[in-house]
N, C-alpha and C positions, 0 to 999 in steps of 0.2 A: 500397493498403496493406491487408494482410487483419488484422481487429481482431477478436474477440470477448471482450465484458465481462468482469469476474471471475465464476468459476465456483466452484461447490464441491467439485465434482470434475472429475475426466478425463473430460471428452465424448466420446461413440461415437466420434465423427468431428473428425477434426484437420486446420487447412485445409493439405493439402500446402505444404512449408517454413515452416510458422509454428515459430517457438521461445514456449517455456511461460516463462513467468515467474509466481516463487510468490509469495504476499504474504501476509506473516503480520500478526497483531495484538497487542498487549502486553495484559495481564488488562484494564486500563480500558477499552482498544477491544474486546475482547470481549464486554461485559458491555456496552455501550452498543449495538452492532449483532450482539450474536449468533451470530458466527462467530468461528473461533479460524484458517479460512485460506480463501485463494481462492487461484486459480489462473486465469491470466489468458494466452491467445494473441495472439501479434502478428506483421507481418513481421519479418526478421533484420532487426536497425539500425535500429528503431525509439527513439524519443528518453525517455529518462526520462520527460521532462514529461507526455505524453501517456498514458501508461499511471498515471501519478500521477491527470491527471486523471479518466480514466474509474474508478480506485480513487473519487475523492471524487463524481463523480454515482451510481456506484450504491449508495453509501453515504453520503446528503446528512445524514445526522446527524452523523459525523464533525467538516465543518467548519463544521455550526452549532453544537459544541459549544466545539469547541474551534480557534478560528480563527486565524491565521495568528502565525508566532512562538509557539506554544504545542506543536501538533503536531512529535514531529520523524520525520525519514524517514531510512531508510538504506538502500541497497543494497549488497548484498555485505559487510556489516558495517563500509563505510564511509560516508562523509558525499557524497551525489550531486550533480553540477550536471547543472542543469535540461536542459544539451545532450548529457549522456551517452547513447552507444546503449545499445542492452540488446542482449544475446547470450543465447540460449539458456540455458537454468537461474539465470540471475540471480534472486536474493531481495532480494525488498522489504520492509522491516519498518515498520511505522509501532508509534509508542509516542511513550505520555507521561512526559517526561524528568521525573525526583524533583525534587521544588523544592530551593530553599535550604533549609538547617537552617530553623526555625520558621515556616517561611510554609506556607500550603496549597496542594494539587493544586489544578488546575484544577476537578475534579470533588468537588473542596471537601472533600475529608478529607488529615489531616495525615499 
């Protein structure tokens, strides 16, 4: 399986037949890690979870911030299982979901 990390941009070199997958960040994930997007290659039918993972090692602030059940993730602007392929131009969004009326963010403002 041909894998390279997320990137910031479009790399010179694209590994023949990989599909890009984008991954964007909500303002909170921005402002904790910096980036507002990466771009991420993989082989065709590679599995959601995998490309989830390699988002959270090269960004291990993430889910030591904000750990499981907190974070939420979407693809395609729907709600992903773990065993979804990904196809070419699929988007990834991670963000932090608005609390309930009176409770706070994760990131501790109301």
């Amino acid at each position: 399986m041909v894998f390279l990390p997320p990137q910031k941009k479009e790399p010179e070199f694209r590994p023949d037949g990989s599909i890009a997958i984008r991954i964007t960040y909500d303002e909170t994930i921005q402002r904790l890690t910096g980036v507002a997007e990466d771009i991420s290659y993989t082989s065709p039918g590679a599995p959601f979870v995998f490309v989830l993972n390699s988002i959270l090692f090269e960004h291990p602030e993430i889910p030591k911030k904000f750990p499981p059940g907190v974070l939420g993730i979407e693809l395609n602007g729907g709600r992903p299982d773990v065993d979804t392929l990904l196809q070419d131009g699929d988007r990834i969004h991670l963000l932090i979901p608005a609390p309930p009326v009176g409770r706070k963010n994760p990131d501790g403002k109301k």
